[in-house]
C-alpha positions in Angstrom: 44.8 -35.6 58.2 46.5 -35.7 54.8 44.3 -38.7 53.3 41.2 -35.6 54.3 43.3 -33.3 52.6 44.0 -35.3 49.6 40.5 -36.3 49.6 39.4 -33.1 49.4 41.5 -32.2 46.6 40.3 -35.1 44.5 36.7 -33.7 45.3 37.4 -30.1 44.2 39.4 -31.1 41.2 36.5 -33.5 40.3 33.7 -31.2 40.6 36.1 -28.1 39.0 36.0 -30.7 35.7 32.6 -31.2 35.9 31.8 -27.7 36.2 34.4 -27.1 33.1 32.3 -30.1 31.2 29.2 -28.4 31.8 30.6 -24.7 30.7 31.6 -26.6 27.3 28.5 -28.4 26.7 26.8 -25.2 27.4 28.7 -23.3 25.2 28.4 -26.1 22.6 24.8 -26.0 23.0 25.0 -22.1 22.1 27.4 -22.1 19.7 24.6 -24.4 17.7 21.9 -22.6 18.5 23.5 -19.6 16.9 24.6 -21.8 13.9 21.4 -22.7 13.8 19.9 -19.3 13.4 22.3 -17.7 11.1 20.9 -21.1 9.2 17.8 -19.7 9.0 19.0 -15.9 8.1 21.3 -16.8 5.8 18.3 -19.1 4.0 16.0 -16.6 3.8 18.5 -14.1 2.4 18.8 -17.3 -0.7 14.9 -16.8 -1.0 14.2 -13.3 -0.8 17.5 -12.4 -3.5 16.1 -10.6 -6.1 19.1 -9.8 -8.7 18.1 -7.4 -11.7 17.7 -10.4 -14.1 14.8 -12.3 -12.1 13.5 -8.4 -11.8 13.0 -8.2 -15.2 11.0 -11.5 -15.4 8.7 -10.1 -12.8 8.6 -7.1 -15.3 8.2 -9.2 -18.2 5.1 -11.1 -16.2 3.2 -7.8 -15.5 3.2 -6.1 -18.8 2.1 -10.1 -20.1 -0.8 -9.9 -17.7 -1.4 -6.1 -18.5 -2.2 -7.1 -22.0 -4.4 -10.2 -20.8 -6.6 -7.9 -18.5 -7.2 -5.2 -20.9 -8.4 -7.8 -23.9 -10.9 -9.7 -21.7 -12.9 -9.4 -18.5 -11.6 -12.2 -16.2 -8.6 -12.9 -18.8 -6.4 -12.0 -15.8 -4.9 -12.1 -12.6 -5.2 -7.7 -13.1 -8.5 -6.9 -13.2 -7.4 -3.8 -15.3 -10.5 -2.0 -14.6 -11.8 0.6 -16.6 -12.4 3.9 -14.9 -14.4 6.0 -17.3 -11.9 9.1 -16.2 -10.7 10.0 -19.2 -10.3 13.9 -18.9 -7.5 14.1 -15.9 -6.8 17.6 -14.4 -4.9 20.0 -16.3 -4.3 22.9 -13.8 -6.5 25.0 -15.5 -9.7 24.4 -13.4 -11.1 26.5 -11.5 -14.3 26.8 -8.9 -15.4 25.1 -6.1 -16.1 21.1 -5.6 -16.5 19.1 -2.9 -15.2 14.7 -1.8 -16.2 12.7 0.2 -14.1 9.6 0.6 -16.1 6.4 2.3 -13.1 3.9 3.0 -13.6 2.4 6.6 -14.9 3.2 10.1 -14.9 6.6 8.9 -15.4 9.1 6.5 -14.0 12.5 5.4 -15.8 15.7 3.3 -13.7 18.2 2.0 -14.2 21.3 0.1 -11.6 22.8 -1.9 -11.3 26.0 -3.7 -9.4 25.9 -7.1 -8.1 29.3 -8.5 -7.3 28.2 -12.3 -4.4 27.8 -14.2 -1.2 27.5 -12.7 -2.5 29.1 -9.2 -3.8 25.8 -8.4 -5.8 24.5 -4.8 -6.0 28.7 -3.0 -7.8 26.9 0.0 -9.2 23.6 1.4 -11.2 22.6 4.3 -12.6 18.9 6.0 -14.4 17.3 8.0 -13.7 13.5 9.4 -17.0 11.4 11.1 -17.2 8.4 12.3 -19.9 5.9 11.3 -22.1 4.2 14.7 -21.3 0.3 14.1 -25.1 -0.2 14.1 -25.0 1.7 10.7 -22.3 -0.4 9.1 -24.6 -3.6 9.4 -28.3 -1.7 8.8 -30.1 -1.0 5.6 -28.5 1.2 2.7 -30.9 4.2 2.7 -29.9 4.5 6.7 -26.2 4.6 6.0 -26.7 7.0 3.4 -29.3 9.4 4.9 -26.7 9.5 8.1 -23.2 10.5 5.2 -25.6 13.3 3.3 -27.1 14.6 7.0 -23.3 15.0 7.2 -22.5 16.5 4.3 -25.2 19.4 4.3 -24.1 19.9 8.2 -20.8 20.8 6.7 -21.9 22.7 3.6 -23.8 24.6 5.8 -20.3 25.6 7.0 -19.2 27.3 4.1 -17.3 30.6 4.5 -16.3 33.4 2.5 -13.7 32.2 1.0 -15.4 29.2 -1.1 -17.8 30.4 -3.2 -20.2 28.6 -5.5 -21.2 30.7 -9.0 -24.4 31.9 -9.0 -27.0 29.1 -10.5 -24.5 26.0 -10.5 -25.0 22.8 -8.6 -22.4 21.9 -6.0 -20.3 18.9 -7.1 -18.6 16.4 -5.4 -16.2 13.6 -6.0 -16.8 10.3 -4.8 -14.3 7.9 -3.3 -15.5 4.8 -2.2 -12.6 2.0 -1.3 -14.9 -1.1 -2.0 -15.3 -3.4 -4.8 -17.6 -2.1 -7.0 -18.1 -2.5 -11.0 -17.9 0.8 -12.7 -20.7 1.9 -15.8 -19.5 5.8 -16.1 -17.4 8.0 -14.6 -20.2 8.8 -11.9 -21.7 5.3 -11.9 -21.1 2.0 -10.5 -22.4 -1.5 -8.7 -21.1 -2.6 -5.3 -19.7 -5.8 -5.6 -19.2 -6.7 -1.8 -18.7 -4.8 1.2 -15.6 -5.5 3.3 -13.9 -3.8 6.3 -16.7 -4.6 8.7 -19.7 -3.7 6.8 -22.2 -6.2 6.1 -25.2 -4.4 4.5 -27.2 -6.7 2.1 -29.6 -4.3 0.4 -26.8 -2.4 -1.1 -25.3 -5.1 -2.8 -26.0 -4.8 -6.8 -27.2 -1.4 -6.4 -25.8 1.7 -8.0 -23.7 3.3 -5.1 -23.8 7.3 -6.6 -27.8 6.4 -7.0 -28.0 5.4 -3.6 -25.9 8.7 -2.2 -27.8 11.3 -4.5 -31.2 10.0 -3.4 -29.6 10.6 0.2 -28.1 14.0 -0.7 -32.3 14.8 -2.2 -33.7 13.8 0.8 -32.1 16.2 2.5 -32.5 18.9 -0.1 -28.6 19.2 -0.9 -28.4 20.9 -4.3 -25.4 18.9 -5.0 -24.2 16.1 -8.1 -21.8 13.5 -8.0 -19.4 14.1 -10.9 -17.2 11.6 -10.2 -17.3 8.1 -8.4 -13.2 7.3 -8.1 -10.7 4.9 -5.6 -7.7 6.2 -4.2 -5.3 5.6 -6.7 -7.2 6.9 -9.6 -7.4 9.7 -7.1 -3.3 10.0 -6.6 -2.9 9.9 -10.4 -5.5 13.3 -10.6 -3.7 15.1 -7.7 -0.6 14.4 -9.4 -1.1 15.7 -13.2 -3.0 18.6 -11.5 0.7 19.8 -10.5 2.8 17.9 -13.5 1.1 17.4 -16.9 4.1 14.5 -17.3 2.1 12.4 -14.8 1.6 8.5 -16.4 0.9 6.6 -13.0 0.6 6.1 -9.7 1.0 3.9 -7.2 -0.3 3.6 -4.0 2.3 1.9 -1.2 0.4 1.9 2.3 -1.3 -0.8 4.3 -2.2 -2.0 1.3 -1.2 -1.2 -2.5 -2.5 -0.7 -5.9 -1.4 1.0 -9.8 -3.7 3.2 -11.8 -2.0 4.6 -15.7 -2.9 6.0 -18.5 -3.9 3.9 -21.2 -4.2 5.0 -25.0 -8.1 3.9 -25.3 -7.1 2.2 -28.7 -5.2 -0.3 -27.0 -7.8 -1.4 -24.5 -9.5 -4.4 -26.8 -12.3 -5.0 -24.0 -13.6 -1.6 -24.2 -17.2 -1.2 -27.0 -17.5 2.5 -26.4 -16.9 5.1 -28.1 -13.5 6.4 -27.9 -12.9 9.6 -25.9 -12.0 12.9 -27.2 -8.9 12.8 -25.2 -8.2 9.4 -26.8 -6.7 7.9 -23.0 -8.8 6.3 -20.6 -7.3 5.8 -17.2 -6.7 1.9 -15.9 -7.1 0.9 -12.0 -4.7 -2.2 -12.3 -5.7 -3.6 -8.9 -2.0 -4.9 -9.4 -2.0 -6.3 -5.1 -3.8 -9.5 -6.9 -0.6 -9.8 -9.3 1.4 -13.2 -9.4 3.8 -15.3 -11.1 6.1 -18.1 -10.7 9.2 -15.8 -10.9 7.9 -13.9 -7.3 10.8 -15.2 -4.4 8.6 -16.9 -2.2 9.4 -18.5 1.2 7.6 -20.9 3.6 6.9 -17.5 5.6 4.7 -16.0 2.8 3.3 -19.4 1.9 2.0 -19.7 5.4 1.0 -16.3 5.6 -1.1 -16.6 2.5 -2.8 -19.9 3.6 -3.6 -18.4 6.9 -5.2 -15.7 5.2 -8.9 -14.6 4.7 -7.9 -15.0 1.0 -5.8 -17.4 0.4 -4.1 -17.7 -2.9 -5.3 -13.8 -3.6 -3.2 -10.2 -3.6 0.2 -12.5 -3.6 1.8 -9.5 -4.8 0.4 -7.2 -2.0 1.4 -9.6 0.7 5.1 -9.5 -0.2 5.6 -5.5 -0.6 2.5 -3.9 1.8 2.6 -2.3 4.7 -0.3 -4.7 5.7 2.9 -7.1 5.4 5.9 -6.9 5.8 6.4 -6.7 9.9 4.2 -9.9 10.1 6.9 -11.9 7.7 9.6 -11.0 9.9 7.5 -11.5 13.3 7.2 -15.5 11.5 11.1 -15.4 11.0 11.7 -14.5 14.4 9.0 -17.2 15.7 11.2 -19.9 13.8 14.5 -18.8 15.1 12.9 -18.2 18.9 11.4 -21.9 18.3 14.3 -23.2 16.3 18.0 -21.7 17.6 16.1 -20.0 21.3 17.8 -16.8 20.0 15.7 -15.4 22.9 16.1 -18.2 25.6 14.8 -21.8 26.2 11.3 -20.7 25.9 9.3 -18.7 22.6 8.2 -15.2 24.3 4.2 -15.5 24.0 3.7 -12.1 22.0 5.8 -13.7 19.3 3.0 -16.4 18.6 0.7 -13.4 18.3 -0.5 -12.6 14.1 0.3 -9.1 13.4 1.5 -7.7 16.4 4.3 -6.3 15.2 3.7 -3.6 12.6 5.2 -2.1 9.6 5.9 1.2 11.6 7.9 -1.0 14.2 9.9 -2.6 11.9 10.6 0.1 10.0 12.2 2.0 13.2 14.2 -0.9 13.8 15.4 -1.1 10.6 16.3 3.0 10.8 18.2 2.4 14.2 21.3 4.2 13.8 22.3 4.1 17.5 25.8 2.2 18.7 23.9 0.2 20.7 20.8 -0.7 18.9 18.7 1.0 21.5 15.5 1.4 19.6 15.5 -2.6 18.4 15.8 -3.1 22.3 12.9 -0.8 22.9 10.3 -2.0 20.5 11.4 -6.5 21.2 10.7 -5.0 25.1 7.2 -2.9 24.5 5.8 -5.2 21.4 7.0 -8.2 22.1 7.8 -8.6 25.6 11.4 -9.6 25.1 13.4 -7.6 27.7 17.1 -8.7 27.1 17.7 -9.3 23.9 21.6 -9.0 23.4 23.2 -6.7 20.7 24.4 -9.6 18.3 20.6 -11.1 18.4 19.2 -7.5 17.8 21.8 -7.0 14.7 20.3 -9.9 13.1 16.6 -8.5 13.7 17.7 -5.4 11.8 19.2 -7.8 9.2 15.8 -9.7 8.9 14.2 -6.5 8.6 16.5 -5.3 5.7 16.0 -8.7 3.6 12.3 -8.4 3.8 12.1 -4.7 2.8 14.2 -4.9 0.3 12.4 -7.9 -1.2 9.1 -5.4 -1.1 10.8 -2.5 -2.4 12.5 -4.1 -5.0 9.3 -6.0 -6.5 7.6 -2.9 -6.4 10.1 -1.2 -8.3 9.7 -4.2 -10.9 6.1 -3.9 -11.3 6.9 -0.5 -11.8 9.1 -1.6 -15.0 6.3 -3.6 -15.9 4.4 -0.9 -16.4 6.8 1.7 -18.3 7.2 -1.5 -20.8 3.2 -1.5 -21.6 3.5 2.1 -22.5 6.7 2.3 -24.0 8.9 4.0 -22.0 11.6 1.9 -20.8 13.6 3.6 -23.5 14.8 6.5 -25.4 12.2 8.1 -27.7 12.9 10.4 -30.6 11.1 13.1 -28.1 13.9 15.1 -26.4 11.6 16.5 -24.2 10.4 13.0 -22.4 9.5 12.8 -19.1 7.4 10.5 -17.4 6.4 11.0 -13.9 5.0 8.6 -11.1 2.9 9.6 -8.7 3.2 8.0 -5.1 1.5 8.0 -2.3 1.3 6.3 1.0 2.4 6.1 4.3 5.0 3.3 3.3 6.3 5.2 1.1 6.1 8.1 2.5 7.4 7.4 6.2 9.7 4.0 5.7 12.5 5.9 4.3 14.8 2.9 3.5 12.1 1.6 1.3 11.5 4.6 -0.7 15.1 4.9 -1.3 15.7 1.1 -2.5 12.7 1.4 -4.6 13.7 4.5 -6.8 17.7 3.2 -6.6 16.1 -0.3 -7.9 14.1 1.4 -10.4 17.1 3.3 -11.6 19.1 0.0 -12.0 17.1 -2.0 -13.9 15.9 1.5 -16.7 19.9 1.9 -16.8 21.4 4.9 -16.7 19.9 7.0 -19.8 16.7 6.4 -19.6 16.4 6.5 -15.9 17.2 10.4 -16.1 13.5 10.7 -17.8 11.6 9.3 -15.0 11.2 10.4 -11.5 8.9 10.0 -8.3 6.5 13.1 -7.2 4.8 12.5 -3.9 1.3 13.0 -4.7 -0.9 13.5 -1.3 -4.1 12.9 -0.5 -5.4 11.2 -3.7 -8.6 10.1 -1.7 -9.7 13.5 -1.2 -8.2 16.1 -3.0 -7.7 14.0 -6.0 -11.3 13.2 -5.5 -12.0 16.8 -5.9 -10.3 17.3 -8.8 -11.6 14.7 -10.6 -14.9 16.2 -10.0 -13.9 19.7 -11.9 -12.0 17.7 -14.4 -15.7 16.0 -15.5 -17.7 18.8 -14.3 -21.4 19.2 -16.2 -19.8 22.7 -16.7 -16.8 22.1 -18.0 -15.7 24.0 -21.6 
């Protein structure tokens, strides 16, 4: 009986030490794993840093490239385009005009009611269609005949309270978010079509031509004052309300700078030079790069896996387009590399673009003890259902390094910008101030963004002259701006 008994006890102690061997190994094997991903976090912190100094190179490289697009067509990676708006709005106008802003899937009309100086927009209406898919891939006079059938449907609309003067023409203002080369402020080529439309008969042809032959057809008495983008659009809307307006930028899905340019400084222009003596820029600044940009394997994969490779570098690294597909490809290396979510790679995590700016931005907001909200969005999005509290910390963490990266850069080109003009310092004029008009829904909606933008901006101006610049949210550039762009080069203008 006791050689059983002693048996026994050599057979628990045995399997107690191999149990206590396995528990080490595995907490070996962990303990690695994590190394392992804090490897990865703490490298991409190294390659996303962005100090003041390398800030200012990035500065330094935009205002370089500013110079090369404005002397030459082609001369850059900024196309620096030429807009023809050279009279922006004052506040002064007054009357009724119309937008319609063409940009996607679908397309808005507006009518808005200006009531002259300093009173401003009294009241605004619109009107958003959809475009039928067969339309998007027809002929150009079918496309066209179906936006102006639109457009008189809601003219036809109009109530008491807008009010065309006797014997004038409607007029509209024309945003259209495609490539297109401009010849006046109410003229201009399509380039290409993108977004889904495929329509070869437009190609090379004037796009305002094209729409007014529509809008005649269907015996609209209406012009097209204006053919604008967005941008050029949020730069209008913004000196409407602030005559200390010099830019604007655009930080959405995706991003782009329009200024005001003295028209004796742009070499590649052969016209004569306005009245107003500016002329304002559309930078198209998303195609910007330059070897100073902090650029990881995540971005260089992105950008190769792209439909444009090697194009709008500086868009991929600070849009909204973006930035929640960098850290999705951060987490896929640390999920493949340190199984920070078990021994397998959860299948949405393989999956381009499936987790959004807006996601990321609410888990980089999550104020809660318990990270509740990270939890939420790895379980919905990504199909992770137990991630612990320390691996949810360090998604907030990637989430920080990446935004900041973006906000940062932006807040650079930014710089680059104030350079060209002049107005990174103090100037004789007590009275300067120089406004930048924003819009966007990364801007406007990823708060922690925003706020390390205008704090980096501040930085790198310094302390004096960063008192003579601020940030005015500027809404609706498409289709208000649109609008006022319109009265500001109305045919019946003083």
């Amino acid at each position: 009986m006791r050689k059983v008994v002693v048996g026994a006890t050599v057979i628990c102690a045995a399997t107690a030490c191999a149990a206590a061997v396995l528990l080490v190994r595995h907490r070996m094997k962990k303990s690695r794993r994590w190394a392992r991903a804090m490897a990865i976090l703490q490298e991409l912190e190294e390659k996303c840093v962005t100090p003041a100094a390398k800030l200012k190179q990035v500065a330094d490289a935009m205002t370089v490239e500013m110079h090369a697009g404005l002397a030459s067509e082609g001369g850059s990676k900024l196309k620096m385009l030429i807009t023809y708006v050279d009279n922006l709005p004052t506040g002064n106008e007054e009357g009724l005009f119309y937008a319609l802003d063409l940009g996607g899937t679908n397309f808005r009309v507006l009518r808005v009611q200006l009531g002259g100086k300093d009173i401003g927009v009294t009241n605004q209406e619109f009107a958003e269609v959809s475009i039928p898919t067969d339309l998007m891939v027809g002929k150009s006079e079918e496309l066209f005949n179906y936006i102006a059938e639109e457009l008189a449907k809601f003219v036809a609309k109009e109530g008491q309270d807008f009010q065309v003067p006797p014997g004038r023409q409607r007029e509209l203002g024309f945003t259209f978010s495609f490539p297109i080369m401009q010849t006046s402020i109410n003229s201009g080529n399509l380039i290409k079509w993108t977004k889904g439309f495929s329509i070869d008969d437009a190609v090379g042809q004037d796009i305002v031509s094209e729409l007014t032959k529509a809008i005649e057809r269907k015996g609209l008495d209406m012009r097209v004052a204006a053919l604008v983008n967005d941008t050029v659009g949020t730069l209008a809307g913004g000196r409407h309300t602030h005559k200390d307006v010099i830019a604007a930028v655009i930080l959405g899905t995706g991003t782009n700078a329009a200024y005001v340019e003295r028209a004796q400084a742009i070499p590649k222009w052969h016209g004569l030079l306005p009245k107003s003596g500016e002329m304002v820029i559309n930078m198209e600044w998303g195609n910007f790069r330059s070897s100073h940009l902090p650029l990881t394997e995540y971005d260089a994969a992105l950008d190769s896996e792209s439909l444009n490779p090697g194009e709008q570098i500086f868009e991929k690294l600070i849009s909204g387009m973006y930035l929640g597909e960098i850290v999705r490809r951060v987490l896929r290396k640390m999920a493949e590399e340190a199984c920070i979510f078990g021994d397998t790679i959860p299948p949405k995590l393989n999956v381009p673009f499936i987790l959004r700016t807006p996601d990321m931005s609410a888990m980089h907001h999550d104020t809660s003890t318990d990270l509740s909200v990270v939890g939420d969005i790895l379980k919905s999005t990504l199909e992770i259902p137990d991630a612990s509290l320390k691996v949810r910390k360090v998604v907030v963490e990637i989430c920080n390094i990446v935004a900041t990266r973006g906000a940062r850069l932006s807040a650079a080109g930014m710089l680059g910008i104030l350079k060209k003009l002049g107005k990174d310092v103090i100037t004789d004029d007590e009275n300067q101030k120089n406004v930048i008009a924003m819009d966007g829904g990364l801007y406007e909606h990823y708060a922690e963004y925003s706020k390390c933008l205008e704090n980096t901006l501040k930085e790198l101006l310094g302390e004096d002259v960063s008192k003579t610049v601020t940030f005015e949210h500027s809404n609706d550039g498409s289709g208000i701006g649109a609008a006022l762009l319109a009265a500001s080069h109305s045919q019946y203008r003083d």
